[in-house]
C-alpha positions in Angstrom: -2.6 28.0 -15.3 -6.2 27.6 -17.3 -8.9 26.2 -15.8 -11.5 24.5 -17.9 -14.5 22.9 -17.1 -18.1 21.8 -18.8 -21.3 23.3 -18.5 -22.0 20.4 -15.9 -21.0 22.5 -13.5 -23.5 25.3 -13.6 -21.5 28.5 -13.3 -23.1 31.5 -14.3 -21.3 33.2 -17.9 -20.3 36.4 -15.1 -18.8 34.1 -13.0 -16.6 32.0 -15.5 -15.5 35.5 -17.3 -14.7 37.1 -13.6 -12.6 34.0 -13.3 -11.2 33.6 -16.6 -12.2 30.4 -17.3 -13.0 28.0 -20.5 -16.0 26.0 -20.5 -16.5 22.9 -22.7 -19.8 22.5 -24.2 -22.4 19.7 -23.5 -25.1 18.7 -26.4 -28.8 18.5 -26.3 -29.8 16.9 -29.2 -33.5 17.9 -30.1 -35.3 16.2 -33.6 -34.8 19.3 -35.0 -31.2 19.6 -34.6 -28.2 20.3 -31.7 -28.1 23.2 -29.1 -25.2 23.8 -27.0 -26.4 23.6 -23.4 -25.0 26.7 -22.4 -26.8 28.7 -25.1 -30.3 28.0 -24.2 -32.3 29.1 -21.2 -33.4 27.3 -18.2 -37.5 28.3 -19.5 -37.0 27.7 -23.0 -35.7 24.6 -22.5 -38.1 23.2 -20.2 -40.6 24.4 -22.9 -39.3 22.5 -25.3 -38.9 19.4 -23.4 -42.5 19.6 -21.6 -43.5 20.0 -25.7 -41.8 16.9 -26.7 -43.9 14.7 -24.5 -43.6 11.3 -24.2 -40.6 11.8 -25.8 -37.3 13.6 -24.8 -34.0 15.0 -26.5 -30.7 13.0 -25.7 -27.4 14.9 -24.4 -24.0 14.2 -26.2 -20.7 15.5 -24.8 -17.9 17.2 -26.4 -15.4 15.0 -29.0 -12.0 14.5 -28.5 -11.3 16.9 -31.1 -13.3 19.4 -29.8 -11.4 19.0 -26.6 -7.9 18.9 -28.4 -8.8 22.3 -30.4 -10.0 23.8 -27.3 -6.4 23.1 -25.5 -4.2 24.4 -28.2 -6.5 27.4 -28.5 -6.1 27.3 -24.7 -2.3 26.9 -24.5 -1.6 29.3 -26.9 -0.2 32.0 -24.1 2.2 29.4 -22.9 0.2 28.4 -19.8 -0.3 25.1 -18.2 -3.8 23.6 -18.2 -5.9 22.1 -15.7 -9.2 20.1 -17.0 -11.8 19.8 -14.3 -15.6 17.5 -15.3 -18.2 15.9 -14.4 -17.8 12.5 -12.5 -17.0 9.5 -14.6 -19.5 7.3 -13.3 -21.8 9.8 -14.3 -20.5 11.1 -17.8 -17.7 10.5 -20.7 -16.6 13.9 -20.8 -13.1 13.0 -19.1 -12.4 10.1 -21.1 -13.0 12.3 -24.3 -11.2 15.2 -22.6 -8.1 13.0 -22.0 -8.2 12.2 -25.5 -8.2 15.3 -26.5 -5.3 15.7 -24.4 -3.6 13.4 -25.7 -4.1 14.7 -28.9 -2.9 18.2 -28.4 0.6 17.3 -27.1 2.8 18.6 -27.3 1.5 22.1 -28.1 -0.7 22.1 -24.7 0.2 20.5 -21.2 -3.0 19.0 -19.6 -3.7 17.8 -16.0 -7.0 16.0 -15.6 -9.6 16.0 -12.6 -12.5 13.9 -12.1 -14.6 15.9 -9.5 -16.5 12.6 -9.1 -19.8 14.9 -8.4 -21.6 17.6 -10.5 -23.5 20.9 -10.8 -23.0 23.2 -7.2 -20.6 20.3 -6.2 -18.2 20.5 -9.4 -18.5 23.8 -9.7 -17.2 24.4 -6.2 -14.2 22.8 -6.9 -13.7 24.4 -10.4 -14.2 28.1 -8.0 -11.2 26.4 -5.7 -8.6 25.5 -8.1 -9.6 28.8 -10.3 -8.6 31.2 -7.0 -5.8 29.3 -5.8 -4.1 29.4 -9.0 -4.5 33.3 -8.8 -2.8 33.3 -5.5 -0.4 31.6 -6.4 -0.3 28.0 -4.9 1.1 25.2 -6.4 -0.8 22.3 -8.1 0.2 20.0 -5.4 -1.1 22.5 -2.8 -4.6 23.0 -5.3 -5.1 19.6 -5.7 -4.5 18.6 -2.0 -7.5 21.4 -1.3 -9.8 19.4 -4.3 -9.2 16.1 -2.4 -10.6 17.8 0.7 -13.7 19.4 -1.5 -14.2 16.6 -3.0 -14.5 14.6 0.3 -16.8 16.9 1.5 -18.9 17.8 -0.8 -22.6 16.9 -1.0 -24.6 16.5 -3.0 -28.6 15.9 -2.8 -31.9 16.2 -4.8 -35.2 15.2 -4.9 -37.5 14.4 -7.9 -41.1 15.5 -8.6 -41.6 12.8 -11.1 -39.8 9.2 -12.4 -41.2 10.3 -15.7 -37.9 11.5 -17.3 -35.4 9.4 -16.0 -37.6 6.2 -16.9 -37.6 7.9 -20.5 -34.4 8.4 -20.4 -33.2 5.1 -19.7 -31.9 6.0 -16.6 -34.0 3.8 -14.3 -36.4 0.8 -15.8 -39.9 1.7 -16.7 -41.8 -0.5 -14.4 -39.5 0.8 -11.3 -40.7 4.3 -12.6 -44.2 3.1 -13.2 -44.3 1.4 -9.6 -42.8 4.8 -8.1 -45.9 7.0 -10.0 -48.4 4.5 -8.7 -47.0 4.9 -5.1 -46.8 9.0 -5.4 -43.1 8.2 -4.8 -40.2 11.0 -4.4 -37.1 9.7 -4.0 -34.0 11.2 -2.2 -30.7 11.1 -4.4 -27.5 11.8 -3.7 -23.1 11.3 -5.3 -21.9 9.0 -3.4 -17.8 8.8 -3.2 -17.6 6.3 -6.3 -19.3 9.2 -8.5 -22.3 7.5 -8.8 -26.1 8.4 -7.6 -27.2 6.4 -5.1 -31.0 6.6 -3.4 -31.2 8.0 0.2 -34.7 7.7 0.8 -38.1 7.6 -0.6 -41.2 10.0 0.6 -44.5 10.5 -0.1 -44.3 14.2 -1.1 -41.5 16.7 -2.2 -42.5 18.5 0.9 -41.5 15.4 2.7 -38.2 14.6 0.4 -36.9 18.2 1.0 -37.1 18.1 5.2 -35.6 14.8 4.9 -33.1 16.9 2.6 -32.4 18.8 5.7 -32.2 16.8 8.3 -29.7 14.3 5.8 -27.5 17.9 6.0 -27.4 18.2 9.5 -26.5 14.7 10.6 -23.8 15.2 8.2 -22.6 18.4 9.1 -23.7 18.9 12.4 -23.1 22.9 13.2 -20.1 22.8 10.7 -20.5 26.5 9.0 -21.6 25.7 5.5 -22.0 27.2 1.8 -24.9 25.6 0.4 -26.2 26.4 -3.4 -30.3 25.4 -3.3 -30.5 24.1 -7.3 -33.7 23.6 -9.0 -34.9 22.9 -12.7 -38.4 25.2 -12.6 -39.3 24.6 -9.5 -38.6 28.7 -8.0 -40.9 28.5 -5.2 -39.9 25.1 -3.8 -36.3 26.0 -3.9 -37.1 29.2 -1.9 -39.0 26.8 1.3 -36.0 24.7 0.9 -33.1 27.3 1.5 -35.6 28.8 4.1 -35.7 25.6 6.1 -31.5 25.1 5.6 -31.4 28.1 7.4 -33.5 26.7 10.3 -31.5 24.0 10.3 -27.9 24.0 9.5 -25.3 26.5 9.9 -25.7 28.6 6.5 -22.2 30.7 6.2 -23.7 31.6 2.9 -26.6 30.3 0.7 -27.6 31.2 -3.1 -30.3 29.9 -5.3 -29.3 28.7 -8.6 -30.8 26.9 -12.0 -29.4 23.5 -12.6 -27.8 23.6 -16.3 -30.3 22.4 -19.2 -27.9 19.3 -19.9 -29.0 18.2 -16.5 -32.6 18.9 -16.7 -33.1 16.2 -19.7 -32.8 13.1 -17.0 -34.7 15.2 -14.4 -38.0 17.2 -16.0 -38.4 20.6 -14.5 -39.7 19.2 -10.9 -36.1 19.0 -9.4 -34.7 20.3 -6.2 -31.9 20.2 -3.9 -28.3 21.4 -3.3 -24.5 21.2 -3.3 -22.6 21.6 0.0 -19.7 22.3 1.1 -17.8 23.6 4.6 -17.4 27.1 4.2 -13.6 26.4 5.9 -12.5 24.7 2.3 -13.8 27.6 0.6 -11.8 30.3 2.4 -8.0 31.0 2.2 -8.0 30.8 -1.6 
């Protein structure tokens, strides 16, 4: 079976090329013309977008055809496909990708799976279904183990600023004007429906990130745990927040990672948090 996924999911290039598998482009669209998202770095983007001030690029995802050329090109050595995105209640990209599905019958045979999340949490499940199809389970058995993942799955961030999500339409202007006036960071999270919903507000990141922590560990409790600590530019921040998972929840492995450049448009730079998961859903593959 090939696994495909998009460049939501924040997989390093090593890591889809150890697993063999295709990843979908996402758009930034600058005034000067298109980038694919996965051919730009964390810093130059960020660059770029601090540069563009008070304006900012818009993100497109991939077309239908795009999708239905990727399949055939995909199905081309006779195997089955399995498409895994970004939640719909946060994207397109499955409703273009099952048109593109559509489209490349009969020459490719595509399942679909909405990972209702994104970034460390989709790309947990795309690592899941990627090394149970090498050993061999069945798609019933894979996709059994993505419902699980998917249950279980967190995911949580905290925002420096308002200032890019108010730009990008993503929350009103005077919300995001009354949350700069306040020094307000809020505490987001995927809920189950796909969608971001707020956790909490603090005064300071500082703040946000030990109420980050303590959110984990009523969750979790002592539940072993592989956590990914994802941040836009914001290194040293992300380093005090894996430091206090560790304090506080039962880390069975940690990593710090960049979230993708598609992500950062809606975020700014000042973004921080992580995607969890219990290390037991993660094993056996």
């Amino acid at each position: 079976m090939k696994i495909v996924t998009d460049c939501a999911a924040d997989m390093p290039g090593e890591e889809l090329e150890k697993l063999g598998i295709v990843q979908a482009p996402l758009f930034i669209q600058f005034p000067e013309g298109e980038v694919n998202s996965a051919d730009i770095s964390a810093d130059a983007f960020y660059d770029r977008l601090e540069a563009m001030r008070p304006q900012i690029p818009t993100t497109a995802m991939p077309s239908t055809g795009l999708f239905a050329e990727l399949y055939r090109k995909a199905a081309s050595a006779g195997e089955k496909i399995l498409s895994i995105h970004i939640s719909s209640g946060l994207s397109g990209t499955i409703n273009s990708a099952r048109e593109g599905g559509e489209q490349a019958k009969p020459e490719a045979d595509v399942t679909h799976w909405d990972t209702l999340t994104l970034s460390g949490g989709e790309r947990f499940q795309v690592i899941a279904a990627a090394l149970a199809d090498k050993a061999g389970w069945a798609w019933q058995a894979i996709q059994d183990r993505l419902e699980k993942i998917r249950e279980k799955t967190e995911v949580i961030y905290t925002l420096d600023t308002l200032e890019y999500l108010a730009r990008g339409g993503r929350i009103g202007r005077v919300k995001a004007l009354a949350g700069a006036l306040l020094n307000l960071k809020p505490i987001i999270r995927v809920d189950t429906d796909g969608k971001y919903s707020t956790v909490k507000t603090e005064r300071t990141i500082g703040k946000s990130m030990t109420a980050i922590a303590d959110h984990l560990r009523e969750k979790y409790g002592q539940t072993p745990l592989w956590v990914t600590v994802l941040h836009g530019r914001f290194a040293e921040k992300a380093d005090h927040l894996a430091e206090e998972f560790k304090q506080k929840l039962n880390v069975a492995k940690i990593e710090v990672m960049r979230i993708s450049p598609v992500l950062g448009v809606h975020t700014g730079p000042g973004i921080v948090g992580a995607a969890v998961v219990p290390m037991e859903l993660m094993e056996g593959l």
